[in-house]
Phi, psi and omega in degrees: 000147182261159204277217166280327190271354210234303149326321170307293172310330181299318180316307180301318200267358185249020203239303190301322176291314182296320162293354179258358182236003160283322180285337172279329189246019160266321180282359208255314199228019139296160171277090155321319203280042163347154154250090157033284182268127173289337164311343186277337185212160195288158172227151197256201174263004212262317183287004144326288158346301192274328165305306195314300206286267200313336160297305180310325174281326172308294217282353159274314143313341161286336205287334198258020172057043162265131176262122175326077174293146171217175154348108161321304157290104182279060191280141198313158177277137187264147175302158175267157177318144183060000152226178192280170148247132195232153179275157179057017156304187192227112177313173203257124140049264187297303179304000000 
């Protein structure tokens, strides 16, 4: 028999588990392949965080004289529901 502390942890550990195979197979069934320049795609303001991450990396692969690979294939960005997408727009502020 387990004790109350020893059930707690089963609990914990097994609610922990469950957010990592939930995160996995969001993450999983992500596109990695992102582009460096932000400019390649439309942005919300929530996407900060990840423009932030990417400049710092680009500005990391220049410092070591390294360049950004990607897919051969470069596929267009699709618009979010409900807006056009237009070219030669002017990025928002934050980006």
């Amino acid at each position: 028999m387990f004790s109350s502390v020893q059930r707690k942890c089963i609990s914990i550990i097994a609610f922990d588990r469950q957010v990592t195979l939930e995160d996995q197979r969001v993450l999983e069934s992500t596109d990695y392949d992102v582009p460096l320049d932000i400019k390649a795609e439309q942005h919300m303001f929530t996407d900060k965080p990840g423009i932030i991450m990417r400049r710092k990396l680009a500005a990391l692969l220049k410092a070591h004289g390294e360049v950004e690979v990607r897919r051969s294939r470069d596929p267009e960005p699709t618009p979010m529901v409900g807006q056009t997408q237009k070219r030669g727009r002017s990025s928002p502020p934050w980006v």
